[in-house]
mmCIF file of the N, C-alpha and C atoms, coordinates in Angstrom:
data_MODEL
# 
_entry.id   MODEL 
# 
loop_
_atom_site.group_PDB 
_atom_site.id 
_atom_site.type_symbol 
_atom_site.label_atom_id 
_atom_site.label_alt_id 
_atom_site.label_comp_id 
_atom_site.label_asym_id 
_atom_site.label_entity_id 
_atom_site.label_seq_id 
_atom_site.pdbx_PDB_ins_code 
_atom_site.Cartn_x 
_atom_site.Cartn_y 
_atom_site.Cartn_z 
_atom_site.occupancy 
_atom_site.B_iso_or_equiv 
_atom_site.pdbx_formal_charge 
_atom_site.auth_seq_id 
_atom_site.auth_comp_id 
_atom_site.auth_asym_id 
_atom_site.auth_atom_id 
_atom_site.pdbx_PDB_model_num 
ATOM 1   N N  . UNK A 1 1  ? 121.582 63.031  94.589  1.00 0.00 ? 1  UNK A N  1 
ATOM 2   C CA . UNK A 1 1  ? 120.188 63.380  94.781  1.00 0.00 ? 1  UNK A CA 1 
ATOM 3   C C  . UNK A 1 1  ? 119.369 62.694  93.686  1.00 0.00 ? 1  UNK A C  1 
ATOM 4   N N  . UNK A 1 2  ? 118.445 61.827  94.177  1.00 0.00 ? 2  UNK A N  1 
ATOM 5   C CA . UNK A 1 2  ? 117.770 61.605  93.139  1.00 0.00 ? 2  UNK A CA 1 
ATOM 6   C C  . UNK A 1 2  ? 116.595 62.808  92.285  1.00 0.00 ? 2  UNK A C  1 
ATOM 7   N N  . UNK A 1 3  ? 116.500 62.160  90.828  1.00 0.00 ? 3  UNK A N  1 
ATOM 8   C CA . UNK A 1 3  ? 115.053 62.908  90.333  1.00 0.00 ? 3  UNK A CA 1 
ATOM 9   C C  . UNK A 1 3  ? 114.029 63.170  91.140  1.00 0.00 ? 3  UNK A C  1 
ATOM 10  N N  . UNK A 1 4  ? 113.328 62.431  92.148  1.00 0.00 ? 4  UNK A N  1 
ATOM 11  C CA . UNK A 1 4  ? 112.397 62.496  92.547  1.00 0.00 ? 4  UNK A CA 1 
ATOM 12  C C  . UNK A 1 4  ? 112.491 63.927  93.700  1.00 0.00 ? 4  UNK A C  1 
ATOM 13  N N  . UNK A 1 5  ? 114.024 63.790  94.557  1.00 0.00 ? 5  UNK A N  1 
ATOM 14  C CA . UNK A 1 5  ? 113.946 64.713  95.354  1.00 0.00 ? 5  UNK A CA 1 
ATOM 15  C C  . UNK A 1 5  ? 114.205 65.951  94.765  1.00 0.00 ? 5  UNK A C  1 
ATOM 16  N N  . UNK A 1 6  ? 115.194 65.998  94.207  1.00 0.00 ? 6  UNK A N  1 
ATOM 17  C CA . UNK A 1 6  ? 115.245 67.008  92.832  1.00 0.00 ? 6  UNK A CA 1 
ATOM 18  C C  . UNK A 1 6  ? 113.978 67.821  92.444  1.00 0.00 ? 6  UNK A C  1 
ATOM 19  N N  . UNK A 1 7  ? 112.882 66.844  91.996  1.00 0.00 ? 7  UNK A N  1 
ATOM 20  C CA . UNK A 1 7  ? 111.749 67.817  91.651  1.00 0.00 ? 7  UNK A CA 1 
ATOM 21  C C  . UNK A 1 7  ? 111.054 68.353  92.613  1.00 0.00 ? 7  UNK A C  1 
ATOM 22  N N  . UNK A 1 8  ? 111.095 67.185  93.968  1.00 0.00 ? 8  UNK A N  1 
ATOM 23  C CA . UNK A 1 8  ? 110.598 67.913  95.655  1.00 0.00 ? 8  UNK A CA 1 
ATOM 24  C C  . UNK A 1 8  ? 110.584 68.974  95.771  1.00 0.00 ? 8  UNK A C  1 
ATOM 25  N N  . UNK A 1 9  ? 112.185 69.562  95.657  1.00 0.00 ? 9  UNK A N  1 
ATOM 26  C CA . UNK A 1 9  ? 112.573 70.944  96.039  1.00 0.00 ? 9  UNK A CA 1 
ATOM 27  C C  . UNK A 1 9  ? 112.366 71.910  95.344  1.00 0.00 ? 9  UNK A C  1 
ATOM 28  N N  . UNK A 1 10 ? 112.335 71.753  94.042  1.00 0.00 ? 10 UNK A N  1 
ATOM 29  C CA . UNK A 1 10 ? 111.471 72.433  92.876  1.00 0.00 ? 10 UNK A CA 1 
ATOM 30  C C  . UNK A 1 10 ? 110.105 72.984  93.845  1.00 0.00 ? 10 UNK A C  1 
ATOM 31  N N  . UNK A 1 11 ? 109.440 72.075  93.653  1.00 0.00 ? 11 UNK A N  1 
ATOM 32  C CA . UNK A 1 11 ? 108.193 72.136  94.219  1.00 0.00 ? 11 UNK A CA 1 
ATOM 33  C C  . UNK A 1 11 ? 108.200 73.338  95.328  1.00 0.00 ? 11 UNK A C  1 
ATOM 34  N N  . UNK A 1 12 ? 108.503 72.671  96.335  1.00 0.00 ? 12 UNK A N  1 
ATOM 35  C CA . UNK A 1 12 ? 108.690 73.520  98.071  1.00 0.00 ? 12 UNK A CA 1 
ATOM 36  C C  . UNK A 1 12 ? 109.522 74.920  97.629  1.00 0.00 ? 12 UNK A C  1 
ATOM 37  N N  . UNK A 1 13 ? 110.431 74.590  96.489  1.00 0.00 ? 13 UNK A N  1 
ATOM 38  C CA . UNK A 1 13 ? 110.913 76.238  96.581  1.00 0.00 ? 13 UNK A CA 1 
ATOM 39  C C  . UNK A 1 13 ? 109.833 77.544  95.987  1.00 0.00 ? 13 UNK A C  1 
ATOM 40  N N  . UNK A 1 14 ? 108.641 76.159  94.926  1.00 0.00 ? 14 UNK A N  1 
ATOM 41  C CA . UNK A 1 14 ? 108.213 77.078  94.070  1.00 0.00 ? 14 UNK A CA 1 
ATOM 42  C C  . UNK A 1 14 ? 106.918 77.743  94.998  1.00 0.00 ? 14 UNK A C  1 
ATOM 43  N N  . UNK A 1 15 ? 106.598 76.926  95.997  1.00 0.00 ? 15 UNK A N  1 
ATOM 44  C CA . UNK A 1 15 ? 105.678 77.216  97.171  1.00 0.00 ? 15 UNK A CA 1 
ATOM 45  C C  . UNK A 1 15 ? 105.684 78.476  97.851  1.00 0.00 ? 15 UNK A C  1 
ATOM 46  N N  . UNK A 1 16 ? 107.100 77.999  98.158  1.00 0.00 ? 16 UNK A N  1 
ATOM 47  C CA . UNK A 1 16 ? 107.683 79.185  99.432  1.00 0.00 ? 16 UNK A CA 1 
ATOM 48  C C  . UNK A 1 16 ? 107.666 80.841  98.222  1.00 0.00 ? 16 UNK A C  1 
ATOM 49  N N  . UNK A 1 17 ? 107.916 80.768  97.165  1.00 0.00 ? 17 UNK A N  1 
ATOM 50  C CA . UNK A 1 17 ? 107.935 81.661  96.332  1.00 0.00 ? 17 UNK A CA 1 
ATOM 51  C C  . UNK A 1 17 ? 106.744 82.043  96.437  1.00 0.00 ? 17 UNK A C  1 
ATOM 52  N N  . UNK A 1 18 ? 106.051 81.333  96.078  1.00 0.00 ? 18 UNK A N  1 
ATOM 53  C CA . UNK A 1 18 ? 104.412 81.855  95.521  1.00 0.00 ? 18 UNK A CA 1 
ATOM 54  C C  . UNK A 1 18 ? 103.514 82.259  97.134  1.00 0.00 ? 18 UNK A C  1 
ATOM 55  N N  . UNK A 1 19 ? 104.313 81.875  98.387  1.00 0.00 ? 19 UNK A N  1 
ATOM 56  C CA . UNK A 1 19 ? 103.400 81.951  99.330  1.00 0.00 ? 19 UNK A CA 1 
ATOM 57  C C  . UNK A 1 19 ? 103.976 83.348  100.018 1.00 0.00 ? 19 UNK A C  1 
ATOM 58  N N  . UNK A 1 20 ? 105.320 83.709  99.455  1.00 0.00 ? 20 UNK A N  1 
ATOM 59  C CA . UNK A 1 20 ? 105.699 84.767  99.671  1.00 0.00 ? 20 UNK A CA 1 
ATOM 60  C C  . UNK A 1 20 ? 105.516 86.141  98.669  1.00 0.00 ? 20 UNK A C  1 
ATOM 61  N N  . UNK A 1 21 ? 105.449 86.125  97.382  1.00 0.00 ? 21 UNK A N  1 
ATOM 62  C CA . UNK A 1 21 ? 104.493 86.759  96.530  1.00 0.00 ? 21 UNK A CA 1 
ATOM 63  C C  . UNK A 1 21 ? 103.195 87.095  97.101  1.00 0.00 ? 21 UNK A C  1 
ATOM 64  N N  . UNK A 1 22 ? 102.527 86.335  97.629  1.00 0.00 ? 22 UNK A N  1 
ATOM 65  C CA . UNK A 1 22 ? 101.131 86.369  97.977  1.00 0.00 ? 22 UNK A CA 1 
ATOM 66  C C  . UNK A 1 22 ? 101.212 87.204  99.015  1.00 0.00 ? 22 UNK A C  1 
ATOM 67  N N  . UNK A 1 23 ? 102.083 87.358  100.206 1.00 0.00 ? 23 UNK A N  1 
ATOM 68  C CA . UNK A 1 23 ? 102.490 88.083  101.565 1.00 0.00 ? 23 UNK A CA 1 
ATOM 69  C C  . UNK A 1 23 ? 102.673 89.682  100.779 1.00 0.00 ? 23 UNK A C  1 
ATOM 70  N N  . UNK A 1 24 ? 103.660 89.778  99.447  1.00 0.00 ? 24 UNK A N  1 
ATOM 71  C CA . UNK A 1 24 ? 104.069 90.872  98.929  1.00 0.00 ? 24 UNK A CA 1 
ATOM 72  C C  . UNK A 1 24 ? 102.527 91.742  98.364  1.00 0.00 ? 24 UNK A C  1 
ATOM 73  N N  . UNK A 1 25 ? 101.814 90.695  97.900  1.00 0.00 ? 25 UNK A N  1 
ATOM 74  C CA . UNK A 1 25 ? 100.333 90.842  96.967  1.00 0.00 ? 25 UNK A CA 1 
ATOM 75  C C  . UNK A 1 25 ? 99.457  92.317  98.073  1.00 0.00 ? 25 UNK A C  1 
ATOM 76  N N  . UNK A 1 26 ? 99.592  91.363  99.181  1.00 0.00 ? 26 UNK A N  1 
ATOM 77  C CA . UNK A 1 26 ? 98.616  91.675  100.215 1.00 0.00 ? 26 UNK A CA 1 
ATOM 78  C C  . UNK A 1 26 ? 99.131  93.412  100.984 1.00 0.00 ? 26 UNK A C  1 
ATOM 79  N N  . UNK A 1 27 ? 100.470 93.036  101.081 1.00 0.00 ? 27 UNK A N  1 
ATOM 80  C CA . UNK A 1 27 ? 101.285 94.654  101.807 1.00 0.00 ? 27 UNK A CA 1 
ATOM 81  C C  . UNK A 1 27 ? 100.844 95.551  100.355 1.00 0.00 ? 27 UNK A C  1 
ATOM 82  N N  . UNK A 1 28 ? 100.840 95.559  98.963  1.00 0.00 ? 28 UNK A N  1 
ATOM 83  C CA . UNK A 1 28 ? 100.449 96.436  98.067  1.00 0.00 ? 28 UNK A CA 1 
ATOM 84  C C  . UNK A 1 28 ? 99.342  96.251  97.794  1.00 0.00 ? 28 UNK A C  1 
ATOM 85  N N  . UNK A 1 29 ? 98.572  95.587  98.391  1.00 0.00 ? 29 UNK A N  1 
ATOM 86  C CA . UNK A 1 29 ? 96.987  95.920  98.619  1.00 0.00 ? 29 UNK A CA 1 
ATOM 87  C C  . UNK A 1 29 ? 96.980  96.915  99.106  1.00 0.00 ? 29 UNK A C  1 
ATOM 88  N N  . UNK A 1 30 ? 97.080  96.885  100.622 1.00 0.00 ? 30 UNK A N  1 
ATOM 89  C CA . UNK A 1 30 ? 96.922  97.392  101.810 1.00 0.00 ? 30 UNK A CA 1 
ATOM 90  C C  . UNK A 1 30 ? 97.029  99.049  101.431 1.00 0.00 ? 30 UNK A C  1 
ATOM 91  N N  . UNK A 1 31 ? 98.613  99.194  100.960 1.00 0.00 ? 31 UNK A N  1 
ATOM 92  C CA . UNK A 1 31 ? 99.156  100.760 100.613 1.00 0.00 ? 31 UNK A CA 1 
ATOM 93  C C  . UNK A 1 31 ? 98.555  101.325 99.339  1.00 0.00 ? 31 UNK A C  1 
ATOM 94  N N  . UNK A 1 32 ? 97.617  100.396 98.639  1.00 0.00 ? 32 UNK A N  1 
ATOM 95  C CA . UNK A 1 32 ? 96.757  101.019 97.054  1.00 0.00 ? 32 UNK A CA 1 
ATOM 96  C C  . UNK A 1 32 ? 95.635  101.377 98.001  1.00 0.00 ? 32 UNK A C  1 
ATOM 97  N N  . UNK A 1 33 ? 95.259  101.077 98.906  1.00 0.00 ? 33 UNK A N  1 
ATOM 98  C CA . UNK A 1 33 ? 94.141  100.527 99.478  1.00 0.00 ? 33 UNK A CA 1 
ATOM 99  C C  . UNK A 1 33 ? 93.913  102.563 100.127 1.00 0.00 ? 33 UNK A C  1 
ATOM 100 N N  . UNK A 1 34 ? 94.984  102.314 100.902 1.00 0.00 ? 34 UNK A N  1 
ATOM 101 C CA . UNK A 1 34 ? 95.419  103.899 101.591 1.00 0.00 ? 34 UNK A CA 1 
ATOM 102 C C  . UNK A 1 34 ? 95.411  104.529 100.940 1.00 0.00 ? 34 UNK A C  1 
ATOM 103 N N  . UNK A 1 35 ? 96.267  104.388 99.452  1.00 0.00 ? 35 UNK A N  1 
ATOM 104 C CA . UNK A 1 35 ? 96.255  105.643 98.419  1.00 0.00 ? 35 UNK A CA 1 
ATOM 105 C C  . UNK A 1 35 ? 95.156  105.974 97.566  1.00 0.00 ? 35 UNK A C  1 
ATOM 106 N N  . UNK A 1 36 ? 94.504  105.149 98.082  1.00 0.00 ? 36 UNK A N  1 
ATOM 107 C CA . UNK A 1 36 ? 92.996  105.148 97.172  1.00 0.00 ? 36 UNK A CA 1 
ATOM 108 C C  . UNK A 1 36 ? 91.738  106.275 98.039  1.00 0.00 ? 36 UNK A C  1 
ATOM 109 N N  . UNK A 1 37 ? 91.686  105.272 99.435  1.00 0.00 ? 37 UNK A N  1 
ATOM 110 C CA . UNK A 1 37 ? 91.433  106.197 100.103 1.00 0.00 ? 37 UNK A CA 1 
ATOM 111 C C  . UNK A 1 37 ? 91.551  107.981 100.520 1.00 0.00 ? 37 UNK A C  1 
ATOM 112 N N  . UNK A 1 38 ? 92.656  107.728 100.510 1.00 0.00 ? 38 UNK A N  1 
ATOM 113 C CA . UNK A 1 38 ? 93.467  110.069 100.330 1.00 0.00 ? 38 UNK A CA 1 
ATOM 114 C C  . UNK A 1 38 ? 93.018  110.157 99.022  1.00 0.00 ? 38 UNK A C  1 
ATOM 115 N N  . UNK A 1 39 ? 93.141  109.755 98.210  1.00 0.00 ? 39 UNK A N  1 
ATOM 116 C CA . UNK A 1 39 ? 92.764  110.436 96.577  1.00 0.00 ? 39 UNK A CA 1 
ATOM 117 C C  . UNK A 1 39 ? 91.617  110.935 96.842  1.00 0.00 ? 39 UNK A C  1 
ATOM 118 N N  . UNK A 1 40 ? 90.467  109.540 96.972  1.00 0.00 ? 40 UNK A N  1 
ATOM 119 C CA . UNK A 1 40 ? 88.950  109.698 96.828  1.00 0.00 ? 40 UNK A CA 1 
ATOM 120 C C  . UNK A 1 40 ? 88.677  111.059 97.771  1.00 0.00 ? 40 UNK A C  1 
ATOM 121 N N  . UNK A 1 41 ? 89.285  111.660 98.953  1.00 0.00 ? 41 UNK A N  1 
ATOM 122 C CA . UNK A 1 41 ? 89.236  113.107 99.582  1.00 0.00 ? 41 UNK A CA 1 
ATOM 123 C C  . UNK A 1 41 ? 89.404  114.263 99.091  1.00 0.00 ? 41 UNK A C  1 
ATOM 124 N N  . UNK A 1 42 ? 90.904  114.115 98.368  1.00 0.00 ? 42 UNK A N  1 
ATOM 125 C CA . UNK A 1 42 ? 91.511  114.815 97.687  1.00 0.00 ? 42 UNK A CA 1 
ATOM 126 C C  . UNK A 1 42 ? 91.206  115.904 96.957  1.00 0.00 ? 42 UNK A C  1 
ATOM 127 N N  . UNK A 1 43 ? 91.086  117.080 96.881  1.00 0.00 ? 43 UNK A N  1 
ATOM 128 C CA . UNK A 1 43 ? 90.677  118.446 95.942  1.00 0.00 ? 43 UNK A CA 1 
ATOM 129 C C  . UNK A 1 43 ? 91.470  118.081 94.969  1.00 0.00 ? 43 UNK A C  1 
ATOM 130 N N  . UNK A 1 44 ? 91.243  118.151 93.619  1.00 0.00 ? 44 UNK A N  1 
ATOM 131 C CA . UNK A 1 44 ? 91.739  118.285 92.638  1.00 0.00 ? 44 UNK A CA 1 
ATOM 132 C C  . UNK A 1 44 ? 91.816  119.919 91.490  1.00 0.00 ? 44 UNK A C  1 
ATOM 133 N N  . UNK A 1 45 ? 92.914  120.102 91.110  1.00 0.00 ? 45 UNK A N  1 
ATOM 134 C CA . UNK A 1 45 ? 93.048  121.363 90.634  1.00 0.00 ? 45 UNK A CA 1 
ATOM 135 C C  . UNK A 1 45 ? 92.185  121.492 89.290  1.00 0.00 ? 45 UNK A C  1 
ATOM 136 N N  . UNK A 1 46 ? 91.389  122.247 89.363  1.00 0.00 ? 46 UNK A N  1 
ATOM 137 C CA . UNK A 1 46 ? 90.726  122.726 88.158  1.00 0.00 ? 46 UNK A CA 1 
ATOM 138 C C  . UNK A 1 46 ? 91.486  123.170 86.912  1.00 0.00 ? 46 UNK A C  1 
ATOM 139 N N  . UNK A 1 47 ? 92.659  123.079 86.757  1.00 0.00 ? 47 UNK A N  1 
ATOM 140 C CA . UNK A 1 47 ? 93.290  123.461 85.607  1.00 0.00 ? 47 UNK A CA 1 
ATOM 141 C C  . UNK A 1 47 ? 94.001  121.957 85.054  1.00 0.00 ? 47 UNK A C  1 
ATOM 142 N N  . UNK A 1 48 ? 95.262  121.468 86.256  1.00 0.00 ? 48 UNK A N  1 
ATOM 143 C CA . UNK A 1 48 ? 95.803  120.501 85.545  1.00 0.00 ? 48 UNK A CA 1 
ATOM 144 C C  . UNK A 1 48 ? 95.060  119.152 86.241  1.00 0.00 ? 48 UNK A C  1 
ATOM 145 N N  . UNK A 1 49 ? 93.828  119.630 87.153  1.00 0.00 ? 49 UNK A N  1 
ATOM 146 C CA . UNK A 1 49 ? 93.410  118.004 87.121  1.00 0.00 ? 49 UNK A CA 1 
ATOM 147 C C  . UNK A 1 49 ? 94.667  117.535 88.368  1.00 0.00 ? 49 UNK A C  1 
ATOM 148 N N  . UNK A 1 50 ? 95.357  117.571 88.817  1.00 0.00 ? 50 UNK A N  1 
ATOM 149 C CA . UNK A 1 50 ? 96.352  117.418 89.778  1.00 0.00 ? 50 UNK A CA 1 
ATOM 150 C C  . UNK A 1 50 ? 96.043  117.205 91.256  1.00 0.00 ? 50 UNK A C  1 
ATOM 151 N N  . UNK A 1 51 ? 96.382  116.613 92.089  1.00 0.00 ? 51 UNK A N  1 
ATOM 152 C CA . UNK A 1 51 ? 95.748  117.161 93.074  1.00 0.00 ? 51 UNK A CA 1 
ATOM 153 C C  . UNK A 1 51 ? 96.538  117.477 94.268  1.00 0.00 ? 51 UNK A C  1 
ATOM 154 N N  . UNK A 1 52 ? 95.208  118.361 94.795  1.00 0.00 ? 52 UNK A N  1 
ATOM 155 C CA . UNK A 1 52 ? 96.154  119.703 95.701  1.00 0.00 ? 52 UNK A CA 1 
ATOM 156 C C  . UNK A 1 52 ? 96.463  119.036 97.287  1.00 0.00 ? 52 UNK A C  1 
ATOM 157 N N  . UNK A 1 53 ? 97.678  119.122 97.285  1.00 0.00 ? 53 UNK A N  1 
ATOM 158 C CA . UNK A 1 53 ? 97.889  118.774 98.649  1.00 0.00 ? 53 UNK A CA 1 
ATOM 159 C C  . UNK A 1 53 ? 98.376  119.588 99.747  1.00 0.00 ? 53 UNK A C  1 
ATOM 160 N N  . UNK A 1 54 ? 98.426  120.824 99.443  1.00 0.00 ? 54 UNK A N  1 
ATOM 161 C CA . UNK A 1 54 ? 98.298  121.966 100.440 1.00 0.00 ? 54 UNK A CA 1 
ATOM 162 C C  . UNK A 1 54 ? 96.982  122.824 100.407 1.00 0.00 ? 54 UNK A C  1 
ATOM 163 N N  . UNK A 1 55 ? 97.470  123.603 100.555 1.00 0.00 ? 55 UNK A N  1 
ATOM 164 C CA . UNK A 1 55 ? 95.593  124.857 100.637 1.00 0.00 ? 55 UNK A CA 1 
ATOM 165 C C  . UNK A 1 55 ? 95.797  125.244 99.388  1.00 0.00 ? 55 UNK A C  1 
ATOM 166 N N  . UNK A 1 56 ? 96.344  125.809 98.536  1.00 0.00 ? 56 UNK A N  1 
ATOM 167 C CA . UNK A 1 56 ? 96.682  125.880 97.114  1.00 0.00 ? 56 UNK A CA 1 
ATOM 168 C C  . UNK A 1 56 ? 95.759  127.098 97.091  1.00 0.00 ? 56 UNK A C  1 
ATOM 169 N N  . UNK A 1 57 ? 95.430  127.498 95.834  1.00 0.00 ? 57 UNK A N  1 
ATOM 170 C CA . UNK A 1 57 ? 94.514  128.812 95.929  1.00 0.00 ? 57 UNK A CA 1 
ATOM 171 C C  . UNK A 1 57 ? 93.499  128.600 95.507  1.00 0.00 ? 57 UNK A C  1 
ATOM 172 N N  . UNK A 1 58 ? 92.516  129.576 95.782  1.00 0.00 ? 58 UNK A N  1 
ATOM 173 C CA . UNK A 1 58 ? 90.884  129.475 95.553  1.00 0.00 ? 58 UNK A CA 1 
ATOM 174 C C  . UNK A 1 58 ? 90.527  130.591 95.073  1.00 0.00 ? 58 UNK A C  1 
ATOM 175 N N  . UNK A 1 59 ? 89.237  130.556 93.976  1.00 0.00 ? 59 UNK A N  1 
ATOM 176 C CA . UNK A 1 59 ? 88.996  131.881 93.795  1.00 0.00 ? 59 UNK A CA 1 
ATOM 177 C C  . UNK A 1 59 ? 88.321  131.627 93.049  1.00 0.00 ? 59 UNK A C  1 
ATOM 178 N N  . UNK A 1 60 ? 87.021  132.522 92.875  1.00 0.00 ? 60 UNK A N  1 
ATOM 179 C CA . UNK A 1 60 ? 85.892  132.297 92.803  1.00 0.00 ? 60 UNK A CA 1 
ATOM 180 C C  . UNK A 1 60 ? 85.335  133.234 90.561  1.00 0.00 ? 60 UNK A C  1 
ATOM 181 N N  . UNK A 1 61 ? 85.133  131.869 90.030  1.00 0.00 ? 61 UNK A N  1 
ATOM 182 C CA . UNK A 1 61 ? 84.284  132.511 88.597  1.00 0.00 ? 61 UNK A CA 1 
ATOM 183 C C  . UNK A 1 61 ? 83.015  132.137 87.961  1.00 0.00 ? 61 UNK A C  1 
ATOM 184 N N  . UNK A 1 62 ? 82.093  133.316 87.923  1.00 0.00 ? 62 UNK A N  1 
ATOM 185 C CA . UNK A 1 62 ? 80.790  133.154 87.612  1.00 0.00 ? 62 UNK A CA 1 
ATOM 186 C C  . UNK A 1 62 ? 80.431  132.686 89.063  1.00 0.00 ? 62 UNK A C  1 
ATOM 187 N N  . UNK A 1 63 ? 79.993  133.046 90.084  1.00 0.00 ? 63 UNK A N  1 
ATOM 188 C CA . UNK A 1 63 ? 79.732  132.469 91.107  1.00 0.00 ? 63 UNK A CA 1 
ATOM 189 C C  . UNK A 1 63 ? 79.519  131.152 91.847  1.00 0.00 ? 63 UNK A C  1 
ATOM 190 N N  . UNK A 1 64 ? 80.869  130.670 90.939  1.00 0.00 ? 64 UNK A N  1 
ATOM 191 C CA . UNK A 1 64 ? 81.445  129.276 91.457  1.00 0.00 ? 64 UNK A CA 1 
ATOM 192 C C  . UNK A 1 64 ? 83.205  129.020 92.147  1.00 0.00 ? 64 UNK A C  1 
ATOM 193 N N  . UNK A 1 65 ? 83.023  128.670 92.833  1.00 0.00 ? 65 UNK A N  1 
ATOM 194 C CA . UNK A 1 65 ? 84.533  128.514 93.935  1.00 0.00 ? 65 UNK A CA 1 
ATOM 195 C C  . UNK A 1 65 ? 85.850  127.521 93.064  1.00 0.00 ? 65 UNK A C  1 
ATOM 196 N N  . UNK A 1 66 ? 86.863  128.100 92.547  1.00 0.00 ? 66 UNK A N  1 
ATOM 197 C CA . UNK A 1 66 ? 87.930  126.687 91.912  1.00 0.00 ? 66 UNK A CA 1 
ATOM 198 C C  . UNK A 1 66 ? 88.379  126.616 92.754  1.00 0.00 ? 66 UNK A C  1 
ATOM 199 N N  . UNK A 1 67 ? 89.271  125.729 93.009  1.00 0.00 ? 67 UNK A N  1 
ATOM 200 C CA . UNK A 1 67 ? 90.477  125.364 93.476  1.00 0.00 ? 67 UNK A CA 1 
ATOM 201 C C  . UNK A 1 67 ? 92.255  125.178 92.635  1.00 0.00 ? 67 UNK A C  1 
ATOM 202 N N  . UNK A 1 68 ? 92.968  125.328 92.776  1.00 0.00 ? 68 UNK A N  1 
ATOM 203 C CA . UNK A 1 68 ? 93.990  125.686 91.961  1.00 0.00 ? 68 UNK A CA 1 
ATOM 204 C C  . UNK A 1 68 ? 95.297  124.955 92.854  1.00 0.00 ? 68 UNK A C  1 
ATOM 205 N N  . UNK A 1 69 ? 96.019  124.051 92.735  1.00 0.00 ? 69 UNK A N  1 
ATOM 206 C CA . UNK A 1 69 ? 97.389  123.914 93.387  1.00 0.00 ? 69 UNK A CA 1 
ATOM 207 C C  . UNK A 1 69 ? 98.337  124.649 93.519  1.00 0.00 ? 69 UNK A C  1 
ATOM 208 N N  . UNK A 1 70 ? 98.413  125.817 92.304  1.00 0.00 ? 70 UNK A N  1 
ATOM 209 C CA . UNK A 1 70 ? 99.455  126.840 92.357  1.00 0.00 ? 70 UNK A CA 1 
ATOM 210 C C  . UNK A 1 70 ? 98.948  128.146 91.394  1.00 0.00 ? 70 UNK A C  1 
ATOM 211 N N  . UNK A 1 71 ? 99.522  129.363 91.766  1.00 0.00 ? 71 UNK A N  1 
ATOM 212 C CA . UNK A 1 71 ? 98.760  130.549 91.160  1.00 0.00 ? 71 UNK A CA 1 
ATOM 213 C C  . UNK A 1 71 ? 99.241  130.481 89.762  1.00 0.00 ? 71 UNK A C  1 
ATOM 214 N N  . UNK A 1 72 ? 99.985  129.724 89.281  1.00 0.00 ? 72 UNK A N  1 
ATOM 215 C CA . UNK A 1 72 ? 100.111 129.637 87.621  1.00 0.00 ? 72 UNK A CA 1 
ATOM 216 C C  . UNK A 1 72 ? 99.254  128.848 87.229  1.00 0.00 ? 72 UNK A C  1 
ATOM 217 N N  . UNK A 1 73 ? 98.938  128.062 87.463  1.00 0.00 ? 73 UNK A N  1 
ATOM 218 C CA . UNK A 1 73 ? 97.114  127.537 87.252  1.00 0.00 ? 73 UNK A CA 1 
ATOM 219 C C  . UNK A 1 73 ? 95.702  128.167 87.593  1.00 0.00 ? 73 UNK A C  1 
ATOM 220 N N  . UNK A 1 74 ? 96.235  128.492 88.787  1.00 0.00 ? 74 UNK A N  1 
ATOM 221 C CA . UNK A 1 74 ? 95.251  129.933 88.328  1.00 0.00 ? 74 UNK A CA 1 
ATOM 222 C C  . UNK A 1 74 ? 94.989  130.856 87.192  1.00 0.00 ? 74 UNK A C  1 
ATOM 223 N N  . UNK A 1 75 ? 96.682  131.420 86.424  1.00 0.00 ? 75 UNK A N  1 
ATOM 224 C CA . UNK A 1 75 ? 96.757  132.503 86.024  1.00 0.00 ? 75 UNK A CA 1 
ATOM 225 C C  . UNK A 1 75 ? 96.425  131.957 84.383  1.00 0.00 ? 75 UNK A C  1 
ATOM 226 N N  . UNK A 1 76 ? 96.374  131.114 84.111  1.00 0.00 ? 76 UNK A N  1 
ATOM 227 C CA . UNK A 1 76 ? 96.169  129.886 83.034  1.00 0.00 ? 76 UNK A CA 1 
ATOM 228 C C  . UNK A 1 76 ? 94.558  129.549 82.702  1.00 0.00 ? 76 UNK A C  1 
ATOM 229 N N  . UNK A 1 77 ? 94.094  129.305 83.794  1.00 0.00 ? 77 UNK A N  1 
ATOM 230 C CA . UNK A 1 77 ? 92.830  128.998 84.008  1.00 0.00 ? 77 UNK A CA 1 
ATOM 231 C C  . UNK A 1 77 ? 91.805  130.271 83.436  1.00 0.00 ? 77 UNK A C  1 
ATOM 232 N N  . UNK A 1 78 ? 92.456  131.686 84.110  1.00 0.00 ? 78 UNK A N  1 
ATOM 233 C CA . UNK A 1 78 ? 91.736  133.350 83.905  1.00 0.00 ? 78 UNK A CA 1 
ATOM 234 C C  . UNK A 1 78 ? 91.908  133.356 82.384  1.00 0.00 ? 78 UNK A C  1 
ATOM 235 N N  . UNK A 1 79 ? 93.111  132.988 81.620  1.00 0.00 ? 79 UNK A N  1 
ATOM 236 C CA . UNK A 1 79 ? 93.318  133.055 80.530  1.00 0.00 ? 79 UNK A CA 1 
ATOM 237 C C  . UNK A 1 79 ? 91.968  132.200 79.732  1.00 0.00 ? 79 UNK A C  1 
ATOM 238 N N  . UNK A 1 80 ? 91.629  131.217 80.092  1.00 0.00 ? 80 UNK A N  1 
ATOM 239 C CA . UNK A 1 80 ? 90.510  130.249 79.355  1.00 0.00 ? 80 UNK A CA 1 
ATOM 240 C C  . UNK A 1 80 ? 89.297  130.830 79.576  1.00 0.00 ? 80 UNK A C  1 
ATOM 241 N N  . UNK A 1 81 ? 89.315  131.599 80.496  1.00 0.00 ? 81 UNK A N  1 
ATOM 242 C CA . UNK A 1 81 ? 87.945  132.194 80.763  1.00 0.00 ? 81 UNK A CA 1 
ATOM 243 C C  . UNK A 1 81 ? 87.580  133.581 80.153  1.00 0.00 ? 81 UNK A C  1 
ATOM 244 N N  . UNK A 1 82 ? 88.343  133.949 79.967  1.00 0.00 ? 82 UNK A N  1 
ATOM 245 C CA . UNK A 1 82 ? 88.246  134.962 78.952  1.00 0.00 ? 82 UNK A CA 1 
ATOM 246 C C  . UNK A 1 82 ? 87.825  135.435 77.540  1.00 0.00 ? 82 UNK A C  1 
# 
């Protein structure tokens, strides 16, 4: 094989690499893209900041509504308010 073809394939392999990276780039776009989307919906728990992906609990201080992922964040939360 000469040098010249030698570096050819260099080349074309380093192509096919980079044009397939770019294919990989685009599919973890796509799925940041989705996970970005559900977040920005997302209730987040008033204690750890977490966010709630079931109905989690609610309950209401000073006549404002939290939200809570689990009743030990709740029971955490009553503690700060106190």
């Amino acid at each position: 094989m000469k040098k010249d073809d030698f570096e050819e394939d260099l080349e074309d392999d380093y192509h096919e690499k980079v044009e397939e990276d770019l294919e990989d780039d685009d599919e973890l776009e796509e799925g940041f893209m989705k996970g970005y989307e559900k977040e920005s919906n997302a209730i987040k728990c008033a204690h750890c900041k977490g966010l709630i992906e079931d109905e989690g609990v609610e309950e209401e201080f000073a006549g404002f509504n939290y939200k809570f992922c689990c009743s030990e964040c709740l029971k955490e939360f009553e503690k700060r308010q106190k």
